[in-house]
N, C-alpha and C positions, 0 to 999 in steps of 0.2 A: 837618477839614483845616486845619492852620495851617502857613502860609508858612515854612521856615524854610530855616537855612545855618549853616554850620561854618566858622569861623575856623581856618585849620592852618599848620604853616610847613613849610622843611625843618629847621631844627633850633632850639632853645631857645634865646630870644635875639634872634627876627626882629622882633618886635613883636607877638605874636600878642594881647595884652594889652592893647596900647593903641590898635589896630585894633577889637578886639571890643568893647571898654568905650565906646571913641568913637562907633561904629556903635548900639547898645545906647540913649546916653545921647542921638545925635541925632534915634534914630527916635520917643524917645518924648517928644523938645522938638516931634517935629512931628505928638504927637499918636494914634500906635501905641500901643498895650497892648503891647510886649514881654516875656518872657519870655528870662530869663537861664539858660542853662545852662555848667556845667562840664566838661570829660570830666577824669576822675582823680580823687583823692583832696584834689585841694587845697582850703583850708581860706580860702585869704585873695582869692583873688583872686574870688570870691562874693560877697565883703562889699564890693566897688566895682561887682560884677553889680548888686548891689541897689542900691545908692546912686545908679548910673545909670539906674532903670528902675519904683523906685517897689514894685518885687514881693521876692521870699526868691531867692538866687542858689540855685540846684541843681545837684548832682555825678551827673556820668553814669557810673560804672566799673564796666566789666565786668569785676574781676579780683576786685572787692570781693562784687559783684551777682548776678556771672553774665550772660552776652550777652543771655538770655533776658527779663529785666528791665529792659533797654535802654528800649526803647522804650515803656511802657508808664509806667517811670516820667516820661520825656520827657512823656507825655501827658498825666501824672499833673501836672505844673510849668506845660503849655504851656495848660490846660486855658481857655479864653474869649479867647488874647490872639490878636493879628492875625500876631504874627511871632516866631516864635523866633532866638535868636543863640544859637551853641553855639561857645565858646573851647575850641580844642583842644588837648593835652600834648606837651610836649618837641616830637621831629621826628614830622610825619604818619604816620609807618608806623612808630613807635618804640614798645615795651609794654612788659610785664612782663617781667622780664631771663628769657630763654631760652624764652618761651612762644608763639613765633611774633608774628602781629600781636593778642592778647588784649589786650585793654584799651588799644589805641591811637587813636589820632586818627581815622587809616584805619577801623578797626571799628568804629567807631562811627557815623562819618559811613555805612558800608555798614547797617547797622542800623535806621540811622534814614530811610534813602532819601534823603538830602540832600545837596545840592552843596558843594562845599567852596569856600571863597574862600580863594586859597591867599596869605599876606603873607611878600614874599621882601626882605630887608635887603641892599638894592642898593651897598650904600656903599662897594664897593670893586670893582666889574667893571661893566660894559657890556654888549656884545653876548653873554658868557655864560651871561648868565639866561635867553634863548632856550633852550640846553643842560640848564640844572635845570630849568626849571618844563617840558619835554619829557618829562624821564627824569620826571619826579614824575607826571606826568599819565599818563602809558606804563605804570607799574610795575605796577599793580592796575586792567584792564580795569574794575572793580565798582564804581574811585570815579573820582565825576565832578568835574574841576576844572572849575568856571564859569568863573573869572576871578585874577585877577592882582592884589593890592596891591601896589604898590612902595614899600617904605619906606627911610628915611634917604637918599632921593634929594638931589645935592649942589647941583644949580644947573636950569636952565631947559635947557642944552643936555643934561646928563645926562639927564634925564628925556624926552629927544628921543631918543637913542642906544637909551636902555633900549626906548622905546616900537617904535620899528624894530624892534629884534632881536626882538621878540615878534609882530610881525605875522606873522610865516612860524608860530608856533606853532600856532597855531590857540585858545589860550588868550586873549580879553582884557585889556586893563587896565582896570582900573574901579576905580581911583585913585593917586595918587603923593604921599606923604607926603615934605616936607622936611625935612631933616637935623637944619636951624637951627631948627625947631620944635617940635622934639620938648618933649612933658613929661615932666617930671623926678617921679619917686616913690619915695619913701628908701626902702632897703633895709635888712636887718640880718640876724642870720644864721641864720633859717627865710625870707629874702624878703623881699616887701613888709612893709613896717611897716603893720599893719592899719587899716583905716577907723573903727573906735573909739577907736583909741591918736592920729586926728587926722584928728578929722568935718569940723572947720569947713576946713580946708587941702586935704581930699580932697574936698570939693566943689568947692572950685574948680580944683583938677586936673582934674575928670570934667567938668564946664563946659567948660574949653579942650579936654579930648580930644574934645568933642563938635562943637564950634568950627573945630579940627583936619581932623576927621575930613568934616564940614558941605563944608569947605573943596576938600579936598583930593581927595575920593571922589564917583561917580558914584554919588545913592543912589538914584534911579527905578532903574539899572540892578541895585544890588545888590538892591531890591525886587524883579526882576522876576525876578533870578535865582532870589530863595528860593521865589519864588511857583509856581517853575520844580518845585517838588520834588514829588512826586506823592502820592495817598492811601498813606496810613502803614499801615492796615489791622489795629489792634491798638486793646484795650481801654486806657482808661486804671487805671493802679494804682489801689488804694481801700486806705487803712489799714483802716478798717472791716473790710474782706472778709480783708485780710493778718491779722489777728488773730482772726478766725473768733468776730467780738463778740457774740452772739445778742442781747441789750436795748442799746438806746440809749445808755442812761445808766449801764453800768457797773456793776461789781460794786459792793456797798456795803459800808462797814465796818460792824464788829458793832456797835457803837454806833446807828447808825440815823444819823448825821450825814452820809452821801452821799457823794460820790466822794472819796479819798483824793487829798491836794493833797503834788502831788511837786514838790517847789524847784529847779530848773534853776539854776545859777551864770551867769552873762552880766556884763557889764562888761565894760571894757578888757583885762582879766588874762585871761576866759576866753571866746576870740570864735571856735574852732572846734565847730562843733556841725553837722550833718546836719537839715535843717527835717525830712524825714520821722519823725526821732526822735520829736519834742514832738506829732505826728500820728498818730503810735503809741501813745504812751503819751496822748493824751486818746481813740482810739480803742478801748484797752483798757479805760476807764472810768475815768483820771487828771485831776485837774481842774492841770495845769502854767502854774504861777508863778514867773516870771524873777527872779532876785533878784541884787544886785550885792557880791562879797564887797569890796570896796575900799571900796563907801559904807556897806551895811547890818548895821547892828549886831546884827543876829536875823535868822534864819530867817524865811520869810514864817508865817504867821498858820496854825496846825494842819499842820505839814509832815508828812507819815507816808512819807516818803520823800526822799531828795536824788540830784541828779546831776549830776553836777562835768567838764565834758568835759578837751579842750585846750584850750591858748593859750600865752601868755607871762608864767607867774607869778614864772619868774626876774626879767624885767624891774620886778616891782611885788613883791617879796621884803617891801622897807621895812612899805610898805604893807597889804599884807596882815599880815602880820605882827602892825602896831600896831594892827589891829582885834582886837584880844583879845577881848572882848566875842560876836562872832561864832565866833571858832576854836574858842571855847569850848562855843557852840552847836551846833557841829558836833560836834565830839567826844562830847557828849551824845548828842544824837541817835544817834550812832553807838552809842558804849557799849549804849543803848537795845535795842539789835538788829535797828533799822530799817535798809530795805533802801537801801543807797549804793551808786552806782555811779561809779565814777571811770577817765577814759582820759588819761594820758598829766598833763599840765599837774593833773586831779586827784587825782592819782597822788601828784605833787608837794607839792600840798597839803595832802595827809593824811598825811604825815610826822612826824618831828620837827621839822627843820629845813630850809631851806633857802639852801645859800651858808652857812651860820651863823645865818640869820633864824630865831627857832621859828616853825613851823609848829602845823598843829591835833594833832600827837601822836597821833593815830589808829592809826597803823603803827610799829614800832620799826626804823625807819629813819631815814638821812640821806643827803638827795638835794643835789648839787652841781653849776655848771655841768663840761663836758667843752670841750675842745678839738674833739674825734673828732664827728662828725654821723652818728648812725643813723638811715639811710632805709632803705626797703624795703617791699615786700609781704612778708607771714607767711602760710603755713598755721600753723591753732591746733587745736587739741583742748583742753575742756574738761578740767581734771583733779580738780577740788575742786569739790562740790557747792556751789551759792551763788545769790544772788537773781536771775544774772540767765542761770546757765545750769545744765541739768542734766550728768552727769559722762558725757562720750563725744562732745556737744555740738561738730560741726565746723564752721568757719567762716574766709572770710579774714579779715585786717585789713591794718594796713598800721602801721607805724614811722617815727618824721619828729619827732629830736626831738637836744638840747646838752647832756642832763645826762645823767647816772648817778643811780644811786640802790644804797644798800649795807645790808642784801643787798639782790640782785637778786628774789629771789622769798623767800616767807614760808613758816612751817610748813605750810601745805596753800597751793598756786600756784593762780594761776588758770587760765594756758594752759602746755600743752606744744606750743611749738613745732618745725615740722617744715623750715624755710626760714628764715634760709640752714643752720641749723645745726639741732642736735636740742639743745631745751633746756627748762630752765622756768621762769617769769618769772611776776610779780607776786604777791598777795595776798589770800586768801578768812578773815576773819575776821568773825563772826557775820553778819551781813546786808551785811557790807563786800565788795564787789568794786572791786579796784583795778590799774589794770595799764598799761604802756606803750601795749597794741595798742590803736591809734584802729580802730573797726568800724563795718559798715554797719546797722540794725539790717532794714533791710526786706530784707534777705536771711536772715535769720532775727528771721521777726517773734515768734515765740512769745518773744526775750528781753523785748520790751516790755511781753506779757501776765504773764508768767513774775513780773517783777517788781512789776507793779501789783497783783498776787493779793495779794502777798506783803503787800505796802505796805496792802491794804484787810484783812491776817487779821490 
C-alpha cells in the first residue's frame, strides 16, 4: 500500500508542474521516501521529479504501455517509498488525439485508484471556479477530486473570493499559491530546458518550489488525502520476469568474458531515456554503462553494444561535433556490426551532419533544425529485420522533435508507420537501428532481449 495522488489541471498551463515538483521536493525535505511519477511520454519534466526526490522520475502512458501496465509499472517505481506524486498531462480528461480518454490524466488517475488534487490557474476569475472544478469533478463519476490548488492567486482578498465560491462545491482548497511568487523555469522549443543543461540553478528553483509549495499548501491534508487512496491490488512489474531471463547473470559472450557491456549516451545533449530501459537490458544479461558524448573521448571499456536515446544534440552540435576522437568510435563500433540503437536526438547523431556540424557518418544523411514541430503518438510496424526488432514487430511510439533529417528513411526503414499518415521512416543498416520514434521498451520487452543476444553473439 503506498499513499499516493495525482496532480491534474483543466488545461496545459495551470501549474501542474510546479505544484507536483513543490509537493514532491517538500515531502521529502520533511523526510518521506517519495516516489516521482509522470503520466505521458514526457521526457523532461522527470528530470526535476528526480531532482526533487532523490529517486529516477517514471512515465506512466497508456498509449505507449497499454492501460494494462499502468499500474503495475506505478508499483514497479513506488516500490518501499511512503508516498507517491503522480504529475499529470495537458487537461485531466485530455489523451491521445481521437482515442477517447486513453492515455489521459483522468485514466490513469482511474487506474491507479487515486485521488486527484486538481491545480486551477485562478488569475483571472473569481467566483467561477466554483463552476470548473464542479464540471471537472461531475464529468467522470470514476475520478475522485480530493481537493483544490489555487494557483497564481493575486492578493489576500482574491484568495478570499476564490475560497467562498468553492465552499458550496464540495471540493476543498488545500492550498493557494501567489501570483508574485511564482518560479520561473527557462523554456525553449521542446520545453523546459533540462536539469542537466542547468543542475546548479535547477536546485535551487526545486528548493523555492519546495518553499513555495511548504508555504503556501495544506500538507498534513494533502498527506491525508493520498493516504485516502485505497489497496491497488496488482503485482509490481519485474524486468526480470518481462524478459523471461531464466540465469541471473545473463547470456555470455563466446569469449568467456561475461555479460556484454552496452554504452548508454547520457550527458547534457542526451537526457531523454526511460529508467526501465537500462533495467531491461541489465535484466536481459547487459552489464549498462553511462557514458557522456560531449566529455568522453571513447566508448566505455569493452562496449559490444551502444544506445543513443533523445535529447538536445542540435543545442551542443559545436560540441559534439569537436569530439572527433569519440564520433570516430562510434562509427567503428558501428562499421563493426555491433548492435546500436538510436531514438530521435540518436538519430541525429549518427548522421553526417548536423546544422552543417559533421556528425559520426554512420548514416548518409543530413539532419537540420526545422521551423515545423513534430509531435505525436505513432502506430509502427517493424519493416526491416534489425537488432532490436523482428520484421512484423508492432508497437506505439511517440514523435516530439525541430529537425528533419534527408532522406527521411534509408534503403531498408525501420518502422512503417500507420498514424497520422502511412509512411516509412528511419534506418536499419548492419546492427544499426535508428529512427525518430521515441518507444516504450517494457511494452515490448523482447526488444531489450532481442538486442542483448545480439550484443553477447
Amino acid at each position: 500500500m503506498v499513499a499516493r495522488v495525482v496532480i491534474a489541471a483543466p488545461s496545459s498551463g495551470s501549474g501542474k508542474t510546479t505544484v507536483a515538483t513543490g509537493l514532491m521536493a517538500a515531502f521529502t525535505a520533511a523526510g518521506l521516501a517519495v516516489s516521482p511519477h509522470k503520466v505521458g511520454p514526457d521526457y523532461i519534466d522527470p528530470g526535476y521529479h528526480s531532482l526533487a526526490t532523490g529517486r529516477a522520475g517514471r512515465n506512466l502512458d497508456a498509449y505507449l504501455c497499454g492501460p494494462e501496465l499502468i499500474a503495475p509499472l506505478f508499483a514497479h517505481g513506488a516500490a518501499g517509498c511512503d508516498l507517491a506524486v503522480v504529475e499529470g498531462v495537458m487537461g485531466m480528461y485530455d489523451g491521445a488525439s481521437g482515442q477517447g480518454e486513453l492515455a489521459s490524466t483522468a485514466q490513469v488517475a482511474k487506474l491507479l485508484r487515486a485521488p486527484v488534487l486538481l491545480v486551477v490557474d485562478a488569475s483571472s476569475q473569481s467566483r467561477s471556479v466554483a463552476a470548473l472544478v464542479h464540471g471537472f469533478a461531475s464529468w467522470d463519476p470514476e475520478v475522485r477530486i480530493g481537493g483544490v490548488i489555487l494557483n497564481k492567486v493575486g492578493s489576500a482578498r482574491h484568495e478570499e473570493l476564490l475560497r467562498e465560491a468553492l465552499d458550496a462545491s464540495g471540493v476543498p482548497v488545500l492550498g493557494a499559491l501567489r501570483r508574485e511568487r511564482q518560479v520561473r523555469t527557462p523554456s525553449r522549443h521542446l520545453g523546459l530546458v533540462p536539469v542537466a543543461e542547468r543542475r546548479g540553478e535547477a536546485v535551487d528553483a526545486v528548493a523555492a518550489l519546495a518553499e513555495q509549495v511548504r508555504v503556501g499548501c495544506d500538507l498534513e491534508a494533502v498527506l491525508a488525502l493520498a493516504r485516502s487512496a485505497p489497496e491497488l491490488g496488482v503485482g509490481a512489474w519485474d524486468p526480470v520476469r518481462a524478459v523471461a531471463c531464466g540465469e541471473p547473470a545473463g547470456p555470455q559472450t563466446p569469449d568467456g568474458l561475461g555479460r556484454p557491456v552496452v554504452a548508454v549516451a547520457s550527458g547534457a545533449a542526451f537526457t531523454f531515456s526511460y529508467a526501465e530501459h537500462s533495467e531491461l537490458l541489465v535484466a536481459a544479461g547487459a552489464d549498462v554503462v553511462p557514458f557522456d558524448p560531449l566529455r568522453d573521448e571513447g566508448l566505455p571499456e569493452g562496449t559490444r553494444g551502444l544506445v543513443i536515446g533523445g535529447g538536445f544534440p542540435e543545442v551542443y552540435a559545436p560540441e559534439l561535433s569537436g569530439n572527433e576522437p569519440l564520433r570516430k568510435a562510434v562509427a567503428e563500433l558501428a562499421l563493426s556490426g555491433a548492435p546500436v540503437a538510436a531514438e530521435c536526438a540518436g538519430l541525429l547523431y549518427l548522421s553526417r551532419s548536423l546544422d552543417g556540424q559533421p556528425m559520426c557518418g554512420v548514416l548518409d544523411a543530413e539532419a537540420r533544425m526545422s521551423e515545423r514541430l513534430t509531435l505525436g503518438y505513432r502506430e509502427a510496424v517493424a519493416v526491416s529485420m534489425s537488432s532490436l526488432a523482428a520484421v512484423g514487430t508492432r508497437l506505439r511510439g511517440h514523435e516530439f522533435h525541430r529537425t528533419v533529417i534527408e532522406p527521411g528513411a534509408g534503403a531498408a526503414p525501420a518502422w512503417g508507420m500507420h498514424l497520422p499518415e502511412r509512411r516509412v521512416e528511419g534506418f536499419v543498416q548492419q546492427g544499426v537501428h535508428a529512427s525518430y520514434l521515441h518507444t516504450h521498451w517494457a511494452a515490448e520487452p523482447g526488444m531489450a532481449m532481442r538486442f542483448v543476444e545480439r550484443c553477447a553473439g
